[in-house]
VOGU-3710 file (C-alpha; in Angstrom, 3 decimals, decimal comma):
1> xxxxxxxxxx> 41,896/27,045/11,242  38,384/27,873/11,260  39,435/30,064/8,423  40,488/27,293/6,211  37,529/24,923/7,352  35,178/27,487/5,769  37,000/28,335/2,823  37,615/24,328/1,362  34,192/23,492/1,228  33,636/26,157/-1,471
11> xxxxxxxxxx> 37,108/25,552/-3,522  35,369/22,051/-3,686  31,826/23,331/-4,798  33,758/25,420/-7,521  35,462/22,498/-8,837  32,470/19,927/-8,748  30,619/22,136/-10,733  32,154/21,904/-13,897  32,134/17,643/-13,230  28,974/15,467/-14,518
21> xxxxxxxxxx> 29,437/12,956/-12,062  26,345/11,473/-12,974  27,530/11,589/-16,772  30,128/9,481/-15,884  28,977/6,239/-14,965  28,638/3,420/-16,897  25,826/2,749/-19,368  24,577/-0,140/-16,949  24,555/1,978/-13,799  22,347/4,331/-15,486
31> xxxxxxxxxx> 20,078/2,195/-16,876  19,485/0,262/-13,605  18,540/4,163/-12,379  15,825/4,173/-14,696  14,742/0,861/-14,457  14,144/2,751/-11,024  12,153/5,723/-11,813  8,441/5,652/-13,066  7,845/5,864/-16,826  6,889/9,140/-17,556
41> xxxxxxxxxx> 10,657/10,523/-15,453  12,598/7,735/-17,276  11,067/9,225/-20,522  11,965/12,888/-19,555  15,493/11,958/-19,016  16,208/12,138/-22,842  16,105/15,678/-22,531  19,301/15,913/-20,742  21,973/15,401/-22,732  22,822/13,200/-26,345
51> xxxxxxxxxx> 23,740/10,233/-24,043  20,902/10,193/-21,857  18,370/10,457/-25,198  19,526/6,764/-25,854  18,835/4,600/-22,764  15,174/5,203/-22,556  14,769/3,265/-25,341  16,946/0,322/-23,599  14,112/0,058/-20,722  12,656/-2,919/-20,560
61> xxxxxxxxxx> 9,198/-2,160/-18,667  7,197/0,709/-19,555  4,622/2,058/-17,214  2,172/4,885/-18,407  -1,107/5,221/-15,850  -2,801/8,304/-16,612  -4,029/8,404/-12,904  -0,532/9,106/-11,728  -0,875/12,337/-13,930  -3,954/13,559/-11,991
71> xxxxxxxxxx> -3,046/16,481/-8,853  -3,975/15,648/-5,436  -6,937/17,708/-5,584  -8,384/15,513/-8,032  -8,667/13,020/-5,530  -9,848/15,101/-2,715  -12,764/16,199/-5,591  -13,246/12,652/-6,122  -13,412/11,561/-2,361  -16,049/14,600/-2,059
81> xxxxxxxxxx> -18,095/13,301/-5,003  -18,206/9,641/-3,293  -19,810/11,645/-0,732  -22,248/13,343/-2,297  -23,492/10,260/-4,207  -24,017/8,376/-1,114  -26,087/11,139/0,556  -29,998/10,694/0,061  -30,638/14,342/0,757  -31,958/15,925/-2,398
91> xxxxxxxxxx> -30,273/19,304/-1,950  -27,237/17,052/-2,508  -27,418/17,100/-6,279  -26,400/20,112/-7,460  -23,240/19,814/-5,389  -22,883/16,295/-7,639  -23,300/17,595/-10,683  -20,419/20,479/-9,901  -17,726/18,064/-8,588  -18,808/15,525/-11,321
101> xxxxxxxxxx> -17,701/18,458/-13,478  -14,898/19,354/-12,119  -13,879/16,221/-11,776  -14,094/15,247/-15,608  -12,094/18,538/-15,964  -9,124/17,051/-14,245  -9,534/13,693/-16,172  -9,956/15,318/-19,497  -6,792/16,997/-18,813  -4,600/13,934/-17,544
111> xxxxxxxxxx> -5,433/12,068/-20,136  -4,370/14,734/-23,080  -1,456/15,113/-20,831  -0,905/11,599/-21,117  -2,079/11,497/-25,287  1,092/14,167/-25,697  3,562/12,101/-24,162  2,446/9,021/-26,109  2,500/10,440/-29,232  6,344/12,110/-28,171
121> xxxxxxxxxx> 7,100/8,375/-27,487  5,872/7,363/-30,890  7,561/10,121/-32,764  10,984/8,753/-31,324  12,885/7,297/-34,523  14,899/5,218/-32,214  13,990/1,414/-32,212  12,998/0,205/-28,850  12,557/-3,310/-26,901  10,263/-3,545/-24,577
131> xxxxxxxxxx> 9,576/-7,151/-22,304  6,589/-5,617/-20,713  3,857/-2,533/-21,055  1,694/-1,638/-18,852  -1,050/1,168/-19,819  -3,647/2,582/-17,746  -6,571/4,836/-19,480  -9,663/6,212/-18,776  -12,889/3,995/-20,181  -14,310/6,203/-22,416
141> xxxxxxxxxx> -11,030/7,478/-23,995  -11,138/6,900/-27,817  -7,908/8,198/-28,695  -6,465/6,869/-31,808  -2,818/6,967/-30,714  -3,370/5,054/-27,438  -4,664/1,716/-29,835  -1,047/2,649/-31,629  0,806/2,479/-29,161  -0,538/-0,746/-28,215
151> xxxxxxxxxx> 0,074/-2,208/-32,161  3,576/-0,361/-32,015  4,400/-2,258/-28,770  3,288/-5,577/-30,018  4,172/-5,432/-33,715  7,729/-3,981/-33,118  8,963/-3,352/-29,796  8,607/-6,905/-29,177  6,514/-7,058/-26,157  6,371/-10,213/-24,477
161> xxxxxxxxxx> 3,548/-9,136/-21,146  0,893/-6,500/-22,083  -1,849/-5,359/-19,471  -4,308/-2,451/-20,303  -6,747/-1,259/-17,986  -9,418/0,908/-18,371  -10,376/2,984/-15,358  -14,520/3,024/-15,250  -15,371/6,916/-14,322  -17,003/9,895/-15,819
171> xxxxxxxxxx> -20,684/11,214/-15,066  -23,176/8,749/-12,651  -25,260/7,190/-15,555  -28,369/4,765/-14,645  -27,386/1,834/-16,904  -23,762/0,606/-16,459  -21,353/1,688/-19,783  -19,851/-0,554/-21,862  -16,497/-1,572/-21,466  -14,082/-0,350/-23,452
181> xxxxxxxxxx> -12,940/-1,506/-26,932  -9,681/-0,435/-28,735  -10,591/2,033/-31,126  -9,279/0,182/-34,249  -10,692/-3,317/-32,502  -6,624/-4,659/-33,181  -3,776/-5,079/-31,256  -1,918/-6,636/-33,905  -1,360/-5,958/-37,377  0,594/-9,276/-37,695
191> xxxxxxxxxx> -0,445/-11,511/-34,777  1,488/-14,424/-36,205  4,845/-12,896/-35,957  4,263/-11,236/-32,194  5,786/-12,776/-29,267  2,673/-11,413/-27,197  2,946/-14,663/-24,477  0,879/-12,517/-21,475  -2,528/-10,694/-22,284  -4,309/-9,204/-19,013
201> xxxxxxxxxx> -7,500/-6,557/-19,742  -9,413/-4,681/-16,971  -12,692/-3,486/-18,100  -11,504/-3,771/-21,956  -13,435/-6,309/-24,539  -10,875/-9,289/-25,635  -9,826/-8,188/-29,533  -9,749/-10,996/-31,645  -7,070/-13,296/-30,927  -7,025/-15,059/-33,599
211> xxxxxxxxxx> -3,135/-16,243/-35,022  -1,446/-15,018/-31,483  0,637/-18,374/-31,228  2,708/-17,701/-28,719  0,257/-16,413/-25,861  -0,056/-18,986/-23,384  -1,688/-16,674/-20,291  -5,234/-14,809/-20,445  -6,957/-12,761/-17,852  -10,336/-10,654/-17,910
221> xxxxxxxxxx> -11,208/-8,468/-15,279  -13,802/-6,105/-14,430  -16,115/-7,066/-17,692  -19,119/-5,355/-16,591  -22,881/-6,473/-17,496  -23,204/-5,805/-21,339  -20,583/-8,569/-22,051  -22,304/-11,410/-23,546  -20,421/-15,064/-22,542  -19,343/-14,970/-26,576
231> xxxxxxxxxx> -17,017/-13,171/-25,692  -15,067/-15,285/-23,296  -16,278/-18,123/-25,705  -14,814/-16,941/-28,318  -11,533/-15,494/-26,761  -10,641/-19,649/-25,762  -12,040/-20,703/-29,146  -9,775/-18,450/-31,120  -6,230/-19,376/-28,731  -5,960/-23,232/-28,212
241> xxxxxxxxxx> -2,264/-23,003/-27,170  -3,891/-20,773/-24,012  -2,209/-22,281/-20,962  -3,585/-20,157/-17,882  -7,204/-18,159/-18,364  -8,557/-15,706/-15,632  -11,827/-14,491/-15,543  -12,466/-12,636/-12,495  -15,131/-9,955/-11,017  -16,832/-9,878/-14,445
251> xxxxxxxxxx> -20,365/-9,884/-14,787  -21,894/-12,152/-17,392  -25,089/-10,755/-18,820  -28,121/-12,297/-17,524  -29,600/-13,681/-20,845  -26,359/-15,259/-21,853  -26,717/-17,514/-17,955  -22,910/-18,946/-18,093  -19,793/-19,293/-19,904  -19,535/-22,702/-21,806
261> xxxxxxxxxx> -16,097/-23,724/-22,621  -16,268/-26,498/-25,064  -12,679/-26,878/-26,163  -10,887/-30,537/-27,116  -8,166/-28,895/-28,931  -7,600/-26,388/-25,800  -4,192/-26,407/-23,832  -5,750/-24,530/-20,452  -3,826/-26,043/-17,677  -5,114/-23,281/-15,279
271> xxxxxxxxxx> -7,977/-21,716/-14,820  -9,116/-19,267/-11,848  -12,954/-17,548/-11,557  -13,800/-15,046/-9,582  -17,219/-13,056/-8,282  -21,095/-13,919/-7,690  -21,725/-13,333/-11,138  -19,694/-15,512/-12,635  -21,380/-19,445/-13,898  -18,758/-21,415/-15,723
281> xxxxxxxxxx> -20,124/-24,655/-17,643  -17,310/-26,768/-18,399  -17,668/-29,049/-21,110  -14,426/-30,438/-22,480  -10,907/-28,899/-21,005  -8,559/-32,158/-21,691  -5,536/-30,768/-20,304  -6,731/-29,099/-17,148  -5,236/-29,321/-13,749  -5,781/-26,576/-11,463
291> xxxxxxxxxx> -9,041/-24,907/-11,098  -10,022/-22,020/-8,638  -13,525/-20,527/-8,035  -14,064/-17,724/-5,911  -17,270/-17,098/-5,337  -18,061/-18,047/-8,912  -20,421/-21,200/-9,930  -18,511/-23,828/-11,991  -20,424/-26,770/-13,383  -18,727/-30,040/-14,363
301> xxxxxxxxxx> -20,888/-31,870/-17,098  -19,093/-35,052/-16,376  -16,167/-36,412/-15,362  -14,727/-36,974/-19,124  -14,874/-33,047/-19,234  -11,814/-32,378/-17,140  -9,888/-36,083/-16,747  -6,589/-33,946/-15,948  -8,146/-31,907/-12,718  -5,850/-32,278/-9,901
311> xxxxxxxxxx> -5,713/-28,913/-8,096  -9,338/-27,283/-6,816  -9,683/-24,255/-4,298  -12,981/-23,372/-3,575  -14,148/-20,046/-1,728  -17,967/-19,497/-0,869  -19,767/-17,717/1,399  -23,168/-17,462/2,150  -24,981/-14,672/4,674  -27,291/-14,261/7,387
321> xxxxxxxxxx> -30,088/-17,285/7,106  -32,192/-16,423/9,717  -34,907/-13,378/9,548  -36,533/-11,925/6,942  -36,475/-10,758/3,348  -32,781/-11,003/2,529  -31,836/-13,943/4,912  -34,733/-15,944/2,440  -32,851/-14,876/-0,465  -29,546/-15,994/1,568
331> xxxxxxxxxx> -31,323/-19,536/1,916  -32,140/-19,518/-1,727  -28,855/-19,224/-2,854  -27,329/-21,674/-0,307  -29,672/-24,354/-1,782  -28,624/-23,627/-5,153  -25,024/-23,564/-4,000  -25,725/-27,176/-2,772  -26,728/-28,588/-5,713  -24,115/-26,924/-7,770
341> xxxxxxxxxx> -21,352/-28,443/-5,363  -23,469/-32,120/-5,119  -23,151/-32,024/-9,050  -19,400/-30,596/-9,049  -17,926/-33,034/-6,495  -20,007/-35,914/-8,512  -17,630/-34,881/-11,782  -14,433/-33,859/-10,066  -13,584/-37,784/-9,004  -9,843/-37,083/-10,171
351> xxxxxxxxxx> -9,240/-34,494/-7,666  -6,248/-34,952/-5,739  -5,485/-31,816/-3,894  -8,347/-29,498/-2,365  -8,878/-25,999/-0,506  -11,846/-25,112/0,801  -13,128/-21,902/2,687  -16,752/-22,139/3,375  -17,775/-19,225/5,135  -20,620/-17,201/6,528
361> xxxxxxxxxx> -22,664/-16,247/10,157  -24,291/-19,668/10,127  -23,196/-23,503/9,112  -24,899/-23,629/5,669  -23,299/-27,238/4,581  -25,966/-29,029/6,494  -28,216/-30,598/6,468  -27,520/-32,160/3,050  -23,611/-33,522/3,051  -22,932/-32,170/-0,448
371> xxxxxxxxxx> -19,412/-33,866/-0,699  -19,566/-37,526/-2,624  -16,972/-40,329/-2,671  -13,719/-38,339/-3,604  -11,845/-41,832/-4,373  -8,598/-39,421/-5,461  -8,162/-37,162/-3,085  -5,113/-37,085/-0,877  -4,160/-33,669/0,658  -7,003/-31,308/1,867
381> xxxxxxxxxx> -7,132/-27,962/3,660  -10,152/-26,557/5,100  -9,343/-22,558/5,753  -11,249/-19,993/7,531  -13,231/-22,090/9,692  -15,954/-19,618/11,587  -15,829/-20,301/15,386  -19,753/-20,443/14,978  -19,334/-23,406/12,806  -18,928/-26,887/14,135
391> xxxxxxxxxx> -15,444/-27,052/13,712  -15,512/-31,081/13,348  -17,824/-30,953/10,403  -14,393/-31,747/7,751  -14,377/-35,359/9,248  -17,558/-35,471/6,635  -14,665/-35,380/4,043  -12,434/-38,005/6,106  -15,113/-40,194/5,266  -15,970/-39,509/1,888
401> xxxxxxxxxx> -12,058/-39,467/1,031  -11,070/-43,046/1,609  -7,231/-42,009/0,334  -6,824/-39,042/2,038  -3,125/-38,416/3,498  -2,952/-35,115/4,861  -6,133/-32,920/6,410  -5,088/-29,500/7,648  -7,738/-27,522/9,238  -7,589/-23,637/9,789
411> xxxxxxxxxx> -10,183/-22,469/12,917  -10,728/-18,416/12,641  -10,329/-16,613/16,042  -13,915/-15,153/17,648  -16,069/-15,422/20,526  -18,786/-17,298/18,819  -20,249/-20,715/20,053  -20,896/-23,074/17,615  -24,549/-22,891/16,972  -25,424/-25,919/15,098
421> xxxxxxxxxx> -23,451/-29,611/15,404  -22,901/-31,784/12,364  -25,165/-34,995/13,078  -23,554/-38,303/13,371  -21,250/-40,381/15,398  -17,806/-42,353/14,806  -17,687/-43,801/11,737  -18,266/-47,854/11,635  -15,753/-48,094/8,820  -11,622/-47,267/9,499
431> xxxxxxxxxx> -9,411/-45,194/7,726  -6,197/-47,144/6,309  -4,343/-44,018/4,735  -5,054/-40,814/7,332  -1,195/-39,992/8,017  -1,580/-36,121/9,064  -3,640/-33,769/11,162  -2,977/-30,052/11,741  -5,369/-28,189/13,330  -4,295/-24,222/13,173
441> xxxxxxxxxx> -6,193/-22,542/15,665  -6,931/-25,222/18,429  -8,613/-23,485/21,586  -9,545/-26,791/23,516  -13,388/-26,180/22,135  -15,954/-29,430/22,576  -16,023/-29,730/18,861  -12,070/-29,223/18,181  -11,415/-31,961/20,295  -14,123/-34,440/18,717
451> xxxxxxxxxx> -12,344/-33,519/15,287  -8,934/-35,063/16,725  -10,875/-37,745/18,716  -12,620/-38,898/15,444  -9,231/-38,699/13,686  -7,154/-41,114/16,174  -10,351/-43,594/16,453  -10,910/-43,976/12,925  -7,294/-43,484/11,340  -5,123/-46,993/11,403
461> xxxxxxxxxx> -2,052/-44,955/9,442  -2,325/-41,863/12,116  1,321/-40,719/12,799  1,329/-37,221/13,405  -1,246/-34,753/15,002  -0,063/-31,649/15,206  -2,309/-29,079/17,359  -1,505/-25,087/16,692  -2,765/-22,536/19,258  -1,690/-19,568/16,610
471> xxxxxxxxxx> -0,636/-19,572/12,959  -2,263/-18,692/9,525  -2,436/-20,139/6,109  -1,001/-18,145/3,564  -1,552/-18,634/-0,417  1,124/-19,181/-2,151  -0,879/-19,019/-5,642  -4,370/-19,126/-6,877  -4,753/-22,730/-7,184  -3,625/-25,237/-3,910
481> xxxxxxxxxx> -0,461/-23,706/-3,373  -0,480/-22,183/0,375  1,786/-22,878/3,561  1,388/-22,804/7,371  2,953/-20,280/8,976  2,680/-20,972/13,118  3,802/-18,873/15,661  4,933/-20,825/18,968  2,665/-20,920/21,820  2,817/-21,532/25,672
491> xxxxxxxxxx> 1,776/-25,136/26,609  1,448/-26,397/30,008  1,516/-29,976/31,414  -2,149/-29,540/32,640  -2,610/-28,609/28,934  -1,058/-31,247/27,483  -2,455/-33,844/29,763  -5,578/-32,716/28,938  -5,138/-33,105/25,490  -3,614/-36,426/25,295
501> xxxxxxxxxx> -6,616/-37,618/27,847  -9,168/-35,802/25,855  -8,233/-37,297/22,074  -7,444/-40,812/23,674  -3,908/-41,459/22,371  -0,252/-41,232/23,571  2,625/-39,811/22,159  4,275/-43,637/21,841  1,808/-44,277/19,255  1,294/-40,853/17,423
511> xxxxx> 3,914/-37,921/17,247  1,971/-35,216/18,904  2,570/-31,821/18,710  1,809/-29,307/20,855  2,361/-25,854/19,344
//
């Protein structure tokens, strides 16, 4: 027996070598492998056999990153340069230059690596259709077959979703480069017969979009210093049917001040900023909804500009105030921050939905309330409440919000102690259309619990107050679209008692609940 049980396991070797098991499935079966595998394997696979030459060109999504070409000790080299540039001893830079060196080496070589298998791709006779291509270079590559494969891809592979990103490295210079520009300036030789919908560019200059009918989504990212605002001018100029616009962690140069977008004709439904250096001037967006600033300034000349604006989320965040040099620079910008949110919340009357996440060491909202009559809005979340904060400052938008429904509040987790209160006792007036309050985060704190108090007194709609010891908010999409995810929590009847006493209602004439 043991004989035998030794013996079968190579009779079946000897007859599975001759099979091609993997030859044998179905067209679909192999393709989903591929649809699997990165880029440059699926690619490979043509070299196998007559059969397998033909399904690469069936993949739908083609991937090519020239950092996934670079070795691991490219990395390591990198890691070590990092290093070196942070050091301030001057015996440092020698070692710099070398593993700036060596480092280009390695780059210089993944990216003709990566040139070789993009002009293989292009000598391919075989017609291909491609839904999406993604392509990942290095900034200051000017290869003339990487802007061809980009005008193949659009012109007659069909591509519906194209990103391009250009990787900022190289040598340490003092003034930031450039970013990077296609090296025939086109992505399109016939722009009016693409279906390009989906345009998203990392550190690349916008081409000229002019006659691209069917793109409806743009985003810019990473636009460093040099880029003048004409650019992003002229990008929303040139593409009226534009739908959804990003412009995120791009720098806008300093003479240029902000981005104007002055557009009647303009479609833009969405529209998300992002970073410090980023001042918006909105002039005329008719069909705008949703807008999202992170970070970024955003001016509304008037109300007329935007009469469509639903949706606003809001992130700021302003440092230390207290102290020296940098806290007076902190208090500088907070002021300006003020009057740029006095003058946006005096255009942005249509508002119905709003997200807020005001953050930073210190309360920076007072002492000027820069929130005016909001006479739209109905559902409001205030995230990321510090625990140094007074965390009963949003009933400053309970009053200026005569229609609100809904107010969820999100309290962050610390040991801090509020360090300055928001002035002011129960409002005279009373609320007629409060219906909802969810605190996320409730710890019992003095200023928590005036929050709820001021809610019951003041709300004559008030049904349900629901209190959360743990849970989070998560975003759901860039513009108002989040959830609350809780997590049950322990309450005890000296709790609850407490509770009930401390906001002065019962559960007969509110649903409360105690999370």
């Amino acid at each position: 027996m043991p004989r035998i049980a030794t013996k079968l396991p190579r009779r079946r070797r000897r007859l599975c070598a001759d099979e091609d098991r993997l030859g044998d499935l179905p067209d679909d079966l192999l393709l989903d492998i591929l649809r699997r595998l990165d880029t440059r394997t699926a690619l490979g696979a043509a070299a196998l056999s007559r059969r397998w030459a033909s399904l690469p060109r069936e993949v739908p999504v083609l991937d090519l990153k020239v950092t996934d070409i670079l070795p691991p000790r490219y990395h390591r080299c990198f890691r070590l340069r990092e290093d070196a540039r942070d050091s301030k001893i001057s015996s440092t830079l020698s070692d710099r230059r070398l593993l700036e060196a060596i480092a280009a080496r390695y780059e210089r070589r993944a990216m003709r690596s990566m040139v070789c298998s993009v002009k293989s791709l292009l000598a391919s006779p075989a017609r291909r259709r491609v839904e999406r291509l993604s392509l990942e270079v290095f900034a200051y590559s000017t290869s003339a077959c990487i802007n061809r494969l980009v005008v193949d891809a659009v012109d007659s592979w069909g591509v519906r979703d194209l990103e391009v990103v250009a990787t900022p490295t190289g040598p340490l210079t003092r003034q930031e480069p450039p970013a990077y520009s296609f090296p025939l300036g086109l992505i399109s030789r016939k722009p009016g017969e693409s279906r390009l919908r989906s345009l998203k560019l990392s550190n690349c200059l916008p081409p000229p979009l002019r006659g691209f009918n069917a793109l409806t989504t743009l985003v810019l990212r990473d636009l460093p210093v040099p880029t003048p605002a004409a650019a992003y001018e002229e990008a929303v100029a040139a593409c009226p049917q534009l739908q959804v616009l990003h412009i995120l962690s791009c720098e806008i140069k300093i003479t240029a001040r902000r981005v104007v977008l002055d557009a009647p004709k303009s479609e833009i439904r969405e529209l998300v900023l992002g970073g410090e250096l980023v001042s918006v001037e909105i002039r005329s967006l008719p069909k705008l909804e949703s807008l999202a600033s992170q970070e970024a300034t955003v001016l509304l000349c008037s109300a007329a500009a935007a009469p469509c604006l639903a949706h606003v989320s809001l992130t700021f965040s302003v440092g230390q105030l207290e102290g020296g040099v940098l806290p007076g620079l902190n208090r500088h910008y907070r002021d300006f921050l003020i009057q740029r949110l006095v003058q946006f919340f005096q255009g942005a009357i249509t508002v119905k939905d709003l997200v807020l996440r005001f953050t930073g060491p210190e309360m920076w909202i007072m002492p000027k309330n820069p929130f005016s009559a909001m006479s739209n809005l109905r559902r409001l979340l205030v995230a990321d409440v510090p625990s140094s904060w007074d965390a009963s400052w949003p009933r400053l938008l309970i009053e200026a919000a005569p229609l609100l429904e809904s107010l969820y509040v999100h309290v962050s987790h610390s040991e801090d102690e509020p360090r300055q209160e928001v002035p002011g006792e129960t409002s005279a007036s009373r609320h007629r259309h409060l219906k909802e309050l969810v605190v996320i985060g409730f710890q019992r704190t003095e200023r928590q619990m005036h929050l709820v108090r001021f809610a019951v007194e003041v709300s004559m709609a008030l049904r349900r107050v629901a209190l959360l010891k743990q849970g989070r908010v998560e975003d759901k999409g860039p513009c108002c679209d989040w959830e609350v995810v809780s997590q049950q929590s322990a309450w005890c009847d000296e709790e609850r008692l407490a509770v009930l006493d401390g906001i002065g209602c019962s559960t007969g004439q509110i649903e409360v609940v105690l999370s």
